[in-house]
Every structure is written in structure tokens, then in C-alpha cells.
C-alpha positions as CSV (number, residue, x, y, z in Angstrom):
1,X,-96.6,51.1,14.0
2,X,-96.7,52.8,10.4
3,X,-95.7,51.1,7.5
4,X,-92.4,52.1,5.7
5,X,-92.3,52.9,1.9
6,X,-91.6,51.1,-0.9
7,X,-88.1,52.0,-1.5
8,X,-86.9,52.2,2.4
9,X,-89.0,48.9,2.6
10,X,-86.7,47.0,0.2
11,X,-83.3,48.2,1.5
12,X,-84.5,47.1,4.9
13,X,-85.5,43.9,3.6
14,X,-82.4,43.4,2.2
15,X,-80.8,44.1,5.2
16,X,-82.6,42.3,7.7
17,X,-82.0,39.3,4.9
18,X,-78.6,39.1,5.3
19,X,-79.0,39.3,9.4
20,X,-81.7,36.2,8.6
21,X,-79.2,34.6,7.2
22,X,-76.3,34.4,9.3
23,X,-78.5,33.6,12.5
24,X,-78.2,30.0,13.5
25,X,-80.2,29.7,16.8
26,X,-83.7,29.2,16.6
27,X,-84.1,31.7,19.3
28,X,-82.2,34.5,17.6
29,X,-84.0,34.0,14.2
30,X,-87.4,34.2,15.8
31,X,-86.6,38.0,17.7
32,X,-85.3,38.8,14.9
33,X,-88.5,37.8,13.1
34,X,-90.8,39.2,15.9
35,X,-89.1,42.8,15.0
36,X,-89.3,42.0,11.4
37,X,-93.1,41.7,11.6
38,X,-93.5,44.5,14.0
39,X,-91.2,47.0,12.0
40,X,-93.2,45.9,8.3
41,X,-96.5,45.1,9.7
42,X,-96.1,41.8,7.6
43,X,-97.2,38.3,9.2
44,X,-95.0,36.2,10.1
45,X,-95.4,32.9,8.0
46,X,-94.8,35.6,5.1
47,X,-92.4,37.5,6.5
48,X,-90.5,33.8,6.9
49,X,-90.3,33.8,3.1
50,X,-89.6,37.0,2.6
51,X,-86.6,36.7,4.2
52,X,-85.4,33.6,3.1
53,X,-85.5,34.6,-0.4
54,X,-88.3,32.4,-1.5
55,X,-91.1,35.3,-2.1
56,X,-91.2,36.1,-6.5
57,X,-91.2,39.6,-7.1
58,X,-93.6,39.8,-10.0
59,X,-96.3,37.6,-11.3
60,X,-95.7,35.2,-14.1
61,X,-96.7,35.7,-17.4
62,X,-98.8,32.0,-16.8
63,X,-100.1,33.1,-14.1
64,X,-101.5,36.3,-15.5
65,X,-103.0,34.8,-18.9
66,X,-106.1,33.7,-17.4
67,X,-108.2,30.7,-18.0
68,X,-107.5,28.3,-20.9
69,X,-110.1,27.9,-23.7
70,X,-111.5,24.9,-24.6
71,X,-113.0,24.7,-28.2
72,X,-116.2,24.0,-28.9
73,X,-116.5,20.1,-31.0
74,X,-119.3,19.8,-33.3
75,X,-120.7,17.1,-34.9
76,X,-123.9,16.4,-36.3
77,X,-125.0,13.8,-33.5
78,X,-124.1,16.3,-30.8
79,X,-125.8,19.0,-32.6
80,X,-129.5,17.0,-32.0
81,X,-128.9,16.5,-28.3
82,X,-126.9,20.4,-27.8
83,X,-128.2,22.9,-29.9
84,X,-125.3,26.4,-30.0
């Protein structure tokens, strides 16, 4: 089943979000979810989140700074045993 675009892929998300949400039977939420996945081509467990609100939308600006830098300590008895 082709995928849809981006645009047409969020207004269906929204819409199937608000369907998500007012289904209270376990059985009703998971055909629901089985056309979800089938319609988006997403898996399920995502798909879950997605329409329960929970996925972010963009990366945080933590998460995208990369590893934290240590500094390098010198001192003269280290610099004998661990020459830079």
C-alpha cells in the first residue's frame, strides 16, 4: 500500500487521533490501529504513540548537541606517567 505525503499524512493523523481517542473497547482501538498501520505503513507499537499524542515532533536542542567534553587536567605528576 503506498505511503501518503507529508501534508495529507498529518491531517490523517489528526484525524484518526481524535477517532483514537474517543474509542473505549479494546477491540475497536486495535481495528482501528490495524487500518492505521496498514493505511501509513507505520508499525504498530509506533503508531500506538503516534496516536496518543506522545510522539515529539522535532528533536531537542540536548539531544542534538552531541557529546559533552571533558577537559583535559594536568599536573606535573600526571604529566610523567601520561605524556599529551
Amino acid at each position: 500500500m503506498p505511503h501518503l505525503m507529508d501534508k495529507s499524512l498529518n491531517d490523517y493523523i489528526e484525524h484518526m487521533r481524535e477517532r483514537y481517542a474517543r474509542m473505549t473497547g479494546k477491540l475497536a482501538r486495535s481495528k482501528l490501529l490495524d487500518r492505521f498501520c496498514e493505511t501509513t505503513g507505520l508499525e504498530r507499537k509506533y503508531s500506538i504513540k503516534v496516536l496518543s499524542g506522545q510522539r515529539r515532533e522535532k528533536p531537542t536542542a540536548a539531544s542534538r548537541r552531541g557529546a559533552t567534553r571533558i577537559p583535559i587536567l594536568t599536573s606535573p605528576s600526571l604529566d610523567a606517567f601520561y605524556p599529551l
